[in-house]
PDB file with SEQRES, HELIX, SHEET and CRYST1 records, atoms N, CA, C and O in Angstrom:
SEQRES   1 A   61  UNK UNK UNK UNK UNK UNK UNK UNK UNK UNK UNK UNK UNK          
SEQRES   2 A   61  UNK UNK UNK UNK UNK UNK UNK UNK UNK UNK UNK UNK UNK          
SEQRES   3 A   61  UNK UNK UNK UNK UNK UNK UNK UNK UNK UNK UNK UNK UNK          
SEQRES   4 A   61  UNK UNK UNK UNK UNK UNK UNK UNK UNK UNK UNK UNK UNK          
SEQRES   5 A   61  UNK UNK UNK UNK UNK UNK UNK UNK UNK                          
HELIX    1 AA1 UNK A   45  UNK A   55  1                                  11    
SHEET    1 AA1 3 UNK A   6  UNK A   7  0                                        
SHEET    2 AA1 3 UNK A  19  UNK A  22 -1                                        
SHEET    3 AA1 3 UNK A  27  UNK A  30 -1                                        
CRYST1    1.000    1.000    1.000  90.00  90.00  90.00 P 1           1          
ATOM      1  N   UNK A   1      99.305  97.854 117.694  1.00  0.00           N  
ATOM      2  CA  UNK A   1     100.018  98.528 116.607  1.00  0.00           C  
ATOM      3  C   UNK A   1     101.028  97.558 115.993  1.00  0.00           C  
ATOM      4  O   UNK A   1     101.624  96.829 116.787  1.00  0.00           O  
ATOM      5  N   UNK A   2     101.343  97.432 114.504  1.00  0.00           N  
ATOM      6  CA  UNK A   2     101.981  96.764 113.956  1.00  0.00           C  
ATOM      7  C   UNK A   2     103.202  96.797 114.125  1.00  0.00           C  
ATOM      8  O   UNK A   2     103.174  97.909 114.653  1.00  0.00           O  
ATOM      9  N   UNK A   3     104.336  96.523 114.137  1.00  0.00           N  
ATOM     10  CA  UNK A   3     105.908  96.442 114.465  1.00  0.00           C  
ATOM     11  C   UNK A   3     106.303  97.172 113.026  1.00  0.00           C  
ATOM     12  O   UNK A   3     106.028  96.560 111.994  1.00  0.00           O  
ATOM     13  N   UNK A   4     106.810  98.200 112.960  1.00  0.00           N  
ATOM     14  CA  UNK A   4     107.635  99.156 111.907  1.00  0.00           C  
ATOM     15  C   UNK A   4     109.170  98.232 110.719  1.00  0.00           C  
ATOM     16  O   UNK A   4     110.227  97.770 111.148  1.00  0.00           O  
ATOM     17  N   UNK A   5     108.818  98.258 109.660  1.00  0.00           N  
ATOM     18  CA  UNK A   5     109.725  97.176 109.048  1.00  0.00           C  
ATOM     19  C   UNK A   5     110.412  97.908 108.621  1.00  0.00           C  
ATOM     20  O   UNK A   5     110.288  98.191 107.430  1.00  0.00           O  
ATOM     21  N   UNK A   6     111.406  98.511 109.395  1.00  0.00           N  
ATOM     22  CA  UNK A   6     112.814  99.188 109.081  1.00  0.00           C  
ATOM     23  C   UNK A   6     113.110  98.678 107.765  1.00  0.00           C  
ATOM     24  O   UNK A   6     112.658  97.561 107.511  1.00  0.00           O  
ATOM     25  N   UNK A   7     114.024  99.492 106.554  1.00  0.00           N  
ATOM     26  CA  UNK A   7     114.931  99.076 105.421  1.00  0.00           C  
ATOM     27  C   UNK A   7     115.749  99.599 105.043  1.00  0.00           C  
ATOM     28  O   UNK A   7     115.664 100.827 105.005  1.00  0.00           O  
ATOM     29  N   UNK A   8     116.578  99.147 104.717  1.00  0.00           N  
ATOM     30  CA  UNK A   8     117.986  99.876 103.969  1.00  0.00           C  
ATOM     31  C   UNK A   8     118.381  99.684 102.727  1.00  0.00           C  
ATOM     32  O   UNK A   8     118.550  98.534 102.323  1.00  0.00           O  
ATOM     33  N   UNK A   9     118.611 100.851 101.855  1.00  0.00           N  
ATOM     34  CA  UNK A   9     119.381 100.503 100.590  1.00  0.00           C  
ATOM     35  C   UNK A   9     120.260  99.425 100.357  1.00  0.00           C  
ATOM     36  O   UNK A   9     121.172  99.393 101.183  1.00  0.00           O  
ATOM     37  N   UNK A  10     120.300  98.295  99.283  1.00  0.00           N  
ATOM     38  CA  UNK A  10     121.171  97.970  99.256  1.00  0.00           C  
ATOM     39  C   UNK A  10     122.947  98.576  99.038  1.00  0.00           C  
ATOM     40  O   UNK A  10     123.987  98.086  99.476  1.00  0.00           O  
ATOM     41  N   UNK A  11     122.773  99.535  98.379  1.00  0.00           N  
ATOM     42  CA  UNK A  11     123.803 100.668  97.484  1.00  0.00           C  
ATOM     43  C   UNK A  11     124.337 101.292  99.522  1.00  0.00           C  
ATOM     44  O   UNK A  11     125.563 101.278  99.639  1.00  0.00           O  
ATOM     45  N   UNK A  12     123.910 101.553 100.286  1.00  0.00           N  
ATOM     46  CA  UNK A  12     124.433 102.304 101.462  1.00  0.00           C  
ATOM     47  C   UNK A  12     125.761 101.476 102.093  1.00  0.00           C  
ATOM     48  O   UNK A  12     126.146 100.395 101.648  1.00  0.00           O  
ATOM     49  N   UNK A  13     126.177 101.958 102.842  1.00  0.00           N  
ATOM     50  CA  UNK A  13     127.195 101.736 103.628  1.00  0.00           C  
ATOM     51  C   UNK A  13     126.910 100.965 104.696  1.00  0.00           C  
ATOM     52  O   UNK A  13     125.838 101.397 105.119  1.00  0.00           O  
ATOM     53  N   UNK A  14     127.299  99.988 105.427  1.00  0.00           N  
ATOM     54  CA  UNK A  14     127.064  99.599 106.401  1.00  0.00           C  
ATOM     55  C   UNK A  14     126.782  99.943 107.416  1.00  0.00           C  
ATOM     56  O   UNK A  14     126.028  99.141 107.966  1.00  0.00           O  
ATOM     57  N   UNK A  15     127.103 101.097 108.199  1.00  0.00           N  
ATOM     58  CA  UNK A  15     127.351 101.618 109.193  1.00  0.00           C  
ATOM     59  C   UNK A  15     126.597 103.297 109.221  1.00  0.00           C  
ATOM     60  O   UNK A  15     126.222 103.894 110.230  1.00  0.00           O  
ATOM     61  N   UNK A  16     126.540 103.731 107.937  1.00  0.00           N  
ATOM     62  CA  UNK A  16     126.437 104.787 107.697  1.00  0.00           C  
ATOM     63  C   UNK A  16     124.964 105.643 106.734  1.00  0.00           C  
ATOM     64  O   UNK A  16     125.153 106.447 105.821  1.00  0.00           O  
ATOM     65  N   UNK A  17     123.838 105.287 107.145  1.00  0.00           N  
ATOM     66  CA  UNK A  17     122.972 105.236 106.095  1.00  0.00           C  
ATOM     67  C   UNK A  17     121.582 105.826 106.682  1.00  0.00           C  
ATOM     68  O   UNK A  17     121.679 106.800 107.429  1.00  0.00           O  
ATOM     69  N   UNK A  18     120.804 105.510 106.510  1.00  0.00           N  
ATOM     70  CA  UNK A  18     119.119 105.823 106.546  1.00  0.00           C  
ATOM     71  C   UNK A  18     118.043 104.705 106.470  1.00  0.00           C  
ATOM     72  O   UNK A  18     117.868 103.924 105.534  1.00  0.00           O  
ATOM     73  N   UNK A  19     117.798 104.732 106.888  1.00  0.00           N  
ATOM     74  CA  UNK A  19     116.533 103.638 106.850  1.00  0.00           C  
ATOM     75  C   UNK A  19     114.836 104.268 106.778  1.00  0.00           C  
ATOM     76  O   UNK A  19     114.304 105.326 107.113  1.00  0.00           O  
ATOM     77  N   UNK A  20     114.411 103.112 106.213  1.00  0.00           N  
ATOM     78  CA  UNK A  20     112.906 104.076 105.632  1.00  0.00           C  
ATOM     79  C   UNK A  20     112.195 102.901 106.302  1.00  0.00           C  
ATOM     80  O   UNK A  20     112.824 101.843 106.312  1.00  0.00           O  
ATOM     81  N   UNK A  21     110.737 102.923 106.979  1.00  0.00           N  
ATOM     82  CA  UNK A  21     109.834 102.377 107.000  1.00  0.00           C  
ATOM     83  C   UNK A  21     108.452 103.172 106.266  1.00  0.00           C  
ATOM     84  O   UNK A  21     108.034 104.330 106.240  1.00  0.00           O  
ATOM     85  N   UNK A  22     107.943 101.643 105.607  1.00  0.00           N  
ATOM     86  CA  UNK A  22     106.674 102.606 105.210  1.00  0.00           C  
ATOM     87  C   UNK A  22     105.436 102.356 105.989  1.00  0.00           C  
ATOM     88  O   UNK A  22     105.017 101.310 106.487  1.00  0.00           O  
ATOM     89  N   UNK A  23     104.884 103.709 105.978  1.00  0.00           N  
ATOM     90  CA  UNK A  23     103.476 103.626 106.866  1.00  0.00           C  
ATOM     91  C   UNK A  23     102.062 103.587 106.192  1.00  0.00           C  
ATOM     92  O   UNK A  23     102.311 103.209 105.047  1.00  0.00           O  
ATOM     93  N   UNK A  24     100.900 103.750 106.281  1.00  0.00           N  
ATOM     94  CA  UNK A  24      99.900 103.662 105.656  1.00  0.00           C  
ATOM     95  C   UNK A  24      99.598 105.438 105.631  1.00  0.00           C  
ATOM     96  O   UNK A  24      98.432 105.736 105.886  1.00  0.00           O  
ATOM     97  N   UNK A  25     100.313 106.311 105.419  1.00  0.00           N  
ATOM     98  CA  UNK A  25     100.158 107.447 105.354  1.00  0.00           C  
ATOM     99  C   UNK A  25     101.626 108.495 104.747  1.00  0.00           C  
ATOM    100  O   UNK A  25     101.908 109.687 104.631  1.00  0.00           O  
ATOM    101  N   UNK A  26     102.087 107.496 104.556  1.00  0.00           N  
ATOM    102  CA  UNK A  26     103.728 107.724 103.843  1.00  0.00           C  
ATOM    103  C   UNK A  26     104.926 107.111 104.232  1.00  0.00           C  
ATOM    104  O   UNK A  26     105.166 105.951 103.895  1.00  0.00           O  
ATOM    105  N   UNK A  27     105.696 107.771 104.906  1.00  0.00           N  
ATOM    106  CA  UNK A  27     106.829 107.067 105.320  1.00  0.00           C  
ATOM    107  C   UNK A  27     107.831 107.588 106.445  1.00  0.00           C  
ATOM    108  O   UNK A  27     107.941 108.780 106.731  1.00  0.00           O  
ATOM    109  N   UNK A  28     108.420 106.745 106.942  1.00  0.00           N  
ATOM    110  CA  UNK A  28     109.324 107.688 108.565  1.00  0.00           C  
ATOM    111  C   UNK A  28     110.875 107.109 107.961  1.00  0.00           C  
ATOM    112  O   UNK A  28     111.101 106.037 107.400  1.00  0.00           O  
ATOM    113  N   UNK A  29     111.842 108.238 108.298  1.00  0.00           N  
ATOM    114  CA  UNK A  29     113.040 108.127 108.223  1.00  0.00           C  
ATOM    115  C   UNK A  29     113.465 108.262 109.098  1.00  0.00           C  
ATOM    116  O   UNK A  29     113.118 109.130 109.899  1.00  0.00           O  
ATOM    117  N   UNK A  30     114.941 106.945 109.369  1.00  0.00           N  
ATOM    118  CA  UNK A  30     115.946 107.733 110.698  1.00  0.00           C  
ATOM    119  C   UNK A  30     117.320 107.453 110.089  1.00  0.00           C  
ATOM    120  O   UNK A  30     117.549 107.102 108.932  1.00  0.00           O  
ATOM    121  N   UNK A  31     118.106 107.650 110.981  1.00  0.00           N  
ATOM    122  CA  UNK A  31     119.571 107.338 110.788  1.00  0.00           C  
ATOM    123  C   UNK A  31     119.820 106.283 111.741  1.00  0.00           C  
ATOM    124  O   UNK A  31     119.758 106.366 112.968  1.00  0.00           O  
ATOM    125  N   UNK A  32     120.235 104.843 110.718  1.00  0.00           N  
ATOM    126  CA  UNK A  32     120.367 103.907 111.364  1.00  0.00           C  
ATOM    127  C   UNK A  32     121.903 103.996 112.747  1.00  0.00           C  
ATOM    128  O   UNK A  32     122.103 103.102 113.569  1.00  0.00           O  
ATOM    129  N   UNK A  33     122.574 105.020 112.653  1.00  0.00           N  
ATOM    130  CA  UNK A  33     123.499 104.699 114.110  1.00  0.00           C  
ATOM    131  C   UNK A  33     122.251 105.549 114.831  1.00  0.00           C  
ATOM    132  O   UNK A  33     122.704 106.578 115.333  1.00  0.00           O  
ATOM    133  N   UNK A  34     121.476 105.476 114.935  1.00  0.00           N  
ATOM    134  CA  UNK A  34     121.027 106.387 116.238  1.00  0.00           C  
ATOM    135  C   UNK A  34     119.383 105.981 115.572  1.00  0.00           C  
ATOM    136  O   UNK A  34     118.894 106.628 114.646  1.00  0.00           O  
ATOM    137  N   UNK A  35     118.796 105.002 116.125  1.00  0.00           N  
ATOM    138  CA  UNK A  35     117.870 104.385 115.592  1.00  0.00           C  
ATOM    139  C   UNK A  35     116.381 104.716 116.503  1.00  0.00           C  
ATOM    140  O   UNK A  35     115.225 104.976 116.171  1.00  0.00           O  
ATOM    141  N   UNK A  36     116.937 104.587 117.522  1.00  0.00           N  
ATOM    142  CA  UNK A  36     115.981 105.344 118.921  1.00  0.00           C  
ATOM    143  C   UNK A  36     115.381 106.828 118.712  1.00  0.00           C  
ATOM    144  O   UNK A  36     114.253 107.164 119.073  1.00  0.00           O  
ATOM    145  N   UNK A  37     116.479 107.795 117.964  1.00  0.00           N  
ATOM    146  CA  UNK A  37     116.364 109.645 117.799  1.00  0.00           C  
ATOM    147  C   UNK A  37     115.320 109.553 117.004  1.00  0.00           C  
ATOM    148  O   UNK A  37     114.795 108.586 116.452  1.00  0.00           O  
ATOM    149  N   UNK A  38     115.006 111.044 117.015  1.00  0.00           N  
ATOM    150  CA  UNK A  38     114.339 111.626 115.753  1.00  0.00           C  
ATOM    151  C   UNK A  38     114.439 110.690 114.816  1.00  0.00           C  
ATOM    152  O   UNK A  38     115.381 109.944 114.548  1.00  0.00           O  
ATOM    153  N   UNK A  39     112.730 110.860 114.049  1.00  0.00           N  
ATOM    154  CA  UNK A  39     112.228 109.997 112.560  1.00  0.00           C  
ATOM    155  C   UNK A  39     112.123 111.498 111.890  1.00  0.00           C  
ATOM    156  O   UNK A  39     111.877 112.572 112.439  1.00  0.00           O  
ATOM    157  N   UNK A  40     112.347 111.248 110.756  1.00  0.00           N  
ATOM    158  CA  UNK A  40     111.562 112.645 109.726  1.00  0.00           C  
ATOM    159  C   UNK A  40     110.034 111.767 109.734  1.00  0.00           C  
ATOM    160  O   UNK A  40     109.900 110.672 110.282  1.00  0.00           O  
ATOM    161  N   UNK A  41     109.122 112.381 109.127  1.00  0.00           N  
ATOM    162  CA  UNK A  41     108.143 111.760 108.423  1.00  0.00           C  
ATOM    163  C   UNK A  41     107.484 112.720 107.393  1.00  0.00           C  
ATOM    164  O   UNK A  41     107.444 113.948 107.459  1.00  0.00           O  
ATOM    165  N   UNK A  42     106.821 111.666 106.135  1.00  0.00           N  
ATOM    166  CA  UNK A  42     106.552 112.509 105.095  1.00  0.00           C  
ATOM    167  C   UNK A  42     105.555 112.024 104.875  1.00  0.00           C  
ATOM    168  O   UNK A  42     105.150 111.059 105.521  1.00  0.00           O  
ATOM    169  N   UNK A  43     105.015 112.473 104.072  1.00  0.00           N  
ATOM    170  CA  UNK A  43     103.658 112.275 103.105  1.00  0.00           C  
ATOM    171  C   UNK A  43     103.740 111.151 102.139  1.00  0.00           C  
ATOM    172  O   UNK A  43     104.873 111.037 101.671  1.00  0.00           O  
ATOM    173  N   UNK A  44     102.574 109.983 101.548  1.00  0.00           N  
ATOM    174  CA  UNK A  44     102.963 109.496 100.314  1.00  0.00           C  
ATOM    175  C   UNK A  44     103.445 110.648  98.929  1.00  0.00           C  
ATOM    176  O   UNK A  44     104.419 110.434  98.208  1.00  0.00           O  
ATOM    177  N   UNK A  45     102.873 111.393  98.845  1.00  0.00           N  
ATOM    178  CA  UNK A  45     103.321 112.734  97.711  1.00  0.00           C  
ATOM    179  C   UNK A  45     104.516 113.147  97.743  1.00  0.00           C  
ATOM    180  O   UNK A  45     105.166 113.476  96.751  1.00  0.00           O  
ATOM    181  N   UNK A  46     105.086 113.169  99.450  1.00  0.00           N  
ATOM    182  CA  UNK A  46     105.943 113.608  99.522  1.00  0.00           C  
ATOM    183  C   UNK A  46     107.502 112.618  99.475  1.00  0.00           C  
ATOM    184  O   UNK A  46     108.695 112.897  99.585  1.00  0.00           O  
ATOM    185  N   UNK A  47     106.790 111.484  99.273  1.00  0.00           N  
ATOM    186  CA  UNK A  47     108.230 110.311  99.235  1.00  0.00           C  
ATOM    187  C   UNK A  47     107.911 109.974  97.865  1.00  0.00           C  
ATOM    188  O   UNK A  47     108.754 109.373  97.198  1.00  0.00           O  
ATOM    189  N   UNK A  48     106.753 110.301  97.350  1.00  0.00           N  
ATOM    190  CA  UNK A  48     106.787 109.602  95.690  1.00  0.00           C  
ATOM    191  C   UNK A  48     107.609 110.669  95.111  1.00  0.00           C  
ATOM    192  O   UNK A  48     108.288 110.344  94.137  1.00  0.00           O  
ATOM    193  N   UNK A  49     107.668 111.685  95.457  1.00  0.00           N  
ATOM    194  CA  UNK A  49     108.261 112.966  94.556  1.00  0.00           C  
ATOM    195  C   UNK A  49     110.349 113.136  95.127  1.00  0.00           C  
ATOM    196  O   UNK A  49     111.460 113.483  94.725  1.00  0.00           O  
ATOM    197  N   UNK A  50     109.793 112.723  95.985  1.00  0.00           N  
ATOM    198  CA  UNK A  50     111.824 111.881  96.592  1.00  0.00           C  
ATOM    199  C   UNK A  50     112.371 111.070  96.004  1.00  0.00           C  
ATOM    200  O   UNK A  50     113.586 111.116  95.808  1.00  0.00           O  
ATOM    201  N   UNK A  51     111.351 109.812  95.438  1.00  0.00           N  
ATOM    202  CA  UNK A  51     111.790 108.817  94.763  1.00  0.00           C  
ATOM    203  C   UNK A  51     112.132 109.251  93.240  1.00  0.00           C  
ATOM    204  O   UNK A  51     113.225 108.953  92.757  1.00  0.00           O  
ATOM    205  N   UNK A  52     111.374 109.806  92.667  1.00  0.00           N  
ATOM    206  CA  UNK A  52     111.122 110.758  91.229  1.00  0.00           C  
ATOM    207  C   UNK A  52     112.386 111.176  90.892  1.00  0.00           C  
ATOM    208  O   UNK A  52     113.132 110.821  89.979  1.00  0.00           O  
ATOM    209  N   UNK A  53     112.550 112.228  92.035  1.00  0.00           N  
ATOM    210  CA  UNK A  53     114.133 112.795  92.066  1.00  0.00           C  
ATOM    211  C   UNK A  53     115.273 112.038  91.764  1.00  0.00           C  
ATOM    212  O   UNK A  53     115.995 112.184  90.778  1.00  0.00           O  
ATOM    213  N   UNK A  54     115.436 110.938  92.984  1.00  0.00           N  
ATOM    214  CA  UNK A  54     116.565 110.028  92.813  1.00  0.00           C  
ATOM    215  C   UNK A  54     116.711 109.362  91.250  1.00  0.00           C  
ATOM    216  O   UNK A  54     117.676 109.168  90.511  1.00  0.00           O  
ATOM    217  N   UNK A  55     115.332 109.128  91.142  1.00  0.00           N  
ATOM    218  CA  UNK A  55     115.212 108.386  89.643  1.00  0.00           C  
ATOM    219  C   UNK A  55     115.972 108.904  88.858  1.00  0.00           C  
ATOM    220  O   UNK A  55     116.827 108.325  88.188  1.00  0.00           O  
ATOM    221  N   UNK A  56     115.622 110.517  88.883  1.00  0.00           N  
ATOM    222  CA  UNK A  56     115.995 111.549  87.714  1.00  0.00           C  
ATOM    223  C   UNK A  56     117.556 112.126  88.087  1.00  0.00           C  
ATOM    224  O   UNK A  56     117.902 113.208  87.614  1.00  0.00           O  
ATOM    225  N   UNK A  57     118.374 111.436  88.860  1.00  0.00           N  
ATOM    226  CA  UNK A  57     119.804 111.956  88.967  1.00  0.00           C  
ATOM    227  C   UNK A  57     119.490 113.423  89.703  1.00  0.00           C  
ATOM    228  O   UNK A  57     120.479 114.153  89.754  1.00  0.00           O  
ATOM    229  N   UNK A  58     118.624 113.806  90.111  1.00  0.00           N  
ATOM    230  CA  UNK A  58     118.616 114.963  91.002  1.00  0.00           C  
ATOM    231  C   UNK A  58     120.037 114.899  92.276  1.00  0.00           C  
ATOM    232  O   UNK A  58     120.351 115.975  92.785  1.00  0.00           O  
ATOM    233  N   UNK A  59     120.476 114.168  92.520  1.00  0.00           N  
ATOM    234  CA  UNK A  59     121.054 113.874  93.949  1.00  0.00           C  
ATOM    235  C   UNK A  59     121.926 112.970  93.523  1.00  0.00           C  
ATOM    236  O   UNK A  59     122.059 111.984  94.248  1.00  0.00           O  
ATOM    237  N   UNK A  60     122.586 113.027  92.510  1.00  0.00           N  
ATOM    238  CA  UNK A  60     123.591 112.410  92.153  1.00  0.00           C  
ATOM    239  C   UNK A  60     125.031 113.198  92.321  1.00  0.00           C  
ATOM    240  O   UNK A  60     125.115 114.416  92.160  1.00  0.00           O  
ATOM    241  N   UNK A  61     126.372 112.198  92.731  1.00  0.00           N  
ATOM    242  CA  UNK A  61     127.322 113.648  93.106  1.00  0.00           C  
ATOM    243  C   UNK A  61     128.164 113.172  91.934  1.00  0.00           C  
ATOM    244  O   UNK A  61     129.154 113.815  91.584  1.00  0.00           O  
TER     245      UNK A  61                                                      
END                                                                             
């Protein structure tokens, strides 16, 4: 099995953020202080339509 290429926003916090790897079936999220816990995982549909959002100021504060 291939080794998972963790990434981080540049825009995040140091300490405080999310990290995405992508898979050949979508993508796994964790929270980089606790890197070992729980991944979410999603769908490609379901991270293209995440990305969409962000694009569109959906999740803007």
């Amino acid at each position: 099995m291939n080794e998972l290429k963790w990434r981080r926003s540049t825009r995040s916090e140091q300490y405080n953020c999310v990290e995405v790897a992508l898979v050949s079936d979508g993508a796994l999220v964790r929270d980089s202080k606790a890197p070992e816990e729980a991944r979410v995982a999603v769908t490609v549909d379901q991270w293209r339509r995440f990305l969409a959002q962000i694009s569109a100021g959906r999740y803007d504060t």
